[in-house]
C-alpha positions as CSV (number, residue, x, y, z in Angstrom):
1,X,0.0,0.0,0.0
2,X,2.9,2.3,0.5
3,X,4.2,1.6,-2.7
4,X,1.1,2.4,-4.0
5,X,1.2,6.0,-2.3
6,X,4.5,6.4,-3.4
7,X,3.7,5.9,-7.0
8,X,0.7,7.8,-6.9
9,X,2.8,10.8,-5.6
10,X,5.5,10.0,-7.9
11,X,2.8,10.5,-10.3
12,X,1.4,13.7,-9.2
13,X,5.0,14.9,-8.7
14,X,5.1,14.6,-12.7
15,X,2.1,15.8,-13.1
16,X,2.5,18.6,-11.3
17,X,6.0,19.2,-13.4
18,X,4.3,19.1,-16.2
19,X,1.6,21.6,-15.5
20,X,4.3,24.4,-14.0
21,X,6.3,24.0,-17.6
22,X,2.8,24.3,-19.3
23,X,2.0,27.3,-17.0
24,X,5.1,28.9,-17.7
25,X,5.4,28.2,-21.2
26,X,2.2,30.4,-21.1
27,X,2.8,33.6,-18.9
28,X,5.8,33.2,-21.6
29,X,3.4,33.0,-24.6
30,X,1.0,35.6,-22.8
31,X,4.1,38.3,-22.5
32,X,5.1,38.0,-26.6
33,X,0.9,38.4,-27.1
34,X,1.5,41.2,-24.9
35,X,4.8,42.9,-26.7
36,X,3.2,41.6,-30.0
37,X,0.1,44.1,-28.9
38,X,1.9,47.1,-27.7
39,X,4.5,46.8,-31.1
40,X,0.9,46.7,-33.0
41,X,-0.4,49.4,-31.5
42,X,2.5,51.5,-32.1
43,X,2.4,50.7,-35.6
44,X,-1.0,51.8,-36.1
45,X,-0.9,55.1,-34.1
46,X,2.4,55.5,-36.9
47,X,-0.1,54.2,-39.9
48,X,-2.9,56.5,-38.1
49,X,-0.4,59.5,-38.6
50,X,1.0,58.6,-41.9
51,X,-2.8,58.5,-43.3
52,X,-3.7,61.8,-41.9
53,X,-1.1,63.2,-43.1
54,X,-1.7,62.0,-46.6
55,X,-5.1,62.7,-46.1
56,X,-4.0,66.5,-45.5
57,X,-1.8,66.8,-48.3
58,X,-4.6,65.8,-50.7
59,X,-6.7,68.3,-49.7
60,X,-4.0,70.9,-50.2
61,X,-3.5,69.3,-53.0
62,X,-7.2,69.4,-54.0
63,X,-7.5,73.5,-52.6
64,X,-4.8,74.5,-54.6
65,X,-6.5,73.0,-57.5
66,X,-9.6,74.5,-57.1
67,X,-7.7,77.9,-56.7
68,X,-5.7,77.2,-60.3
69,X,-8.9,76.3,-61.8
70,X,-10.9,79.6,-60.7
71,X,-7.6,81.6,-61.3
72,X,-8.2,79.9,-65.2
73,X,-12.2,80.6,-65.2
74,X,-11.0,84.3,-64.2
75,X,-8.6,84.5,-66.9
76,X,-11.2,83.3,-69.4
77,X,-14.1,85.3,-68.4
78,X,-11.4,88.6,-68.6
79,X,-10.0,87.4,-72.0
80,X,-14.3,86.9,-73.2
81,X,-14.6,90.7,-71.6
82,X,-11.7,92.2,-73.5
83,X,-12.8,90.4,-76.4
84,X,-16.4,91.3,-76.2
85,X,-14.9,95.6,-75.6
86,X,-12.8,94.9,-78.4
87,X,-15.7,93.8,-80.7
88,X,-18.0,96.8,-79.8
89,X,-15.6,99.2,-80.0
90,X,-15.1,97.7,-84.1
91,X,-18.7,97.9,-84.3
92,X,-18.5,101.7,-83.3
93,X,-15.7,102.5,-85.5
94,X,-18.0,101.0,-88.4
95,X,-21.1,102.9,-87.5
96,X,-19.4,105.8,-87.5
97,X,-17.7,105.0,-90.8
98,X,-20.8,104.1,-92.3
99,X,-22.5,107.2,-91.5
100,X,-19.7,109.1,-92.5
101,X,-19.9,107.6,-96.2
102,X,-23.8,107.5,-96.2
103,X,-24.0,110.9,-95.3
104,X,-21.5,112.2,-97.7
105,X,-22.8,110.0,-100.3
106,X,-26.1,111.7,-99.7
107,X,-25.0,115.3,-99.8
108,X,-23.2,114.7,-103.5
């Protein structure tokens, strides 16, 4: 019978082996989840950054854009206007003529 107790310690002595390797072969897989987490999180706060920064220099990018496009409608629309002068003043200078030459063609 005291063999018996003997072995069955034995037993539980291996046992009990075995389950404080498991246990530490945990707390040791539990610290890399851990270091694997924090070096995650690090790299998204850097990806988090790296977007908004991205995502500012497109809309700089985008404002500037839309500031050389107006600048170009501006340009246009002065061009049209100068264009436009330009055309009634040469309809002036033709009226003018053409009463000039009606009216002396009408007092010969």
């Amino acid at each position: 019978m005291l063999g018996r107790q003997v072995a069955a310690l034995m037993k539980n002595k291996s046992m009990m082996s075995i389950l404080a390797q498991q246990q530490a072969r945990i707390k040791e897989l539990e610290s890399q989840i851990s270091g694997l987490k924090q070096s995650d999180v690090k790299r998204l706060k850097s990806l988090n950054a790296q977007t908004l920064e991205i995502e500012k220099q497109r809309d700089e990018q985008r404002h500037f854009l839309e500031q050389q496009r107006l600048a170009a409608r501006k340009a246009l629309k002065d061009a049209q206007l100068k264009q436009i002068q330009r055309e009634q003043l040469l309809n002036q200078e033709l009226q003018q003529r053409y009463r000039r030459v009606l009216s002396s063609s009408l007092s010969h």
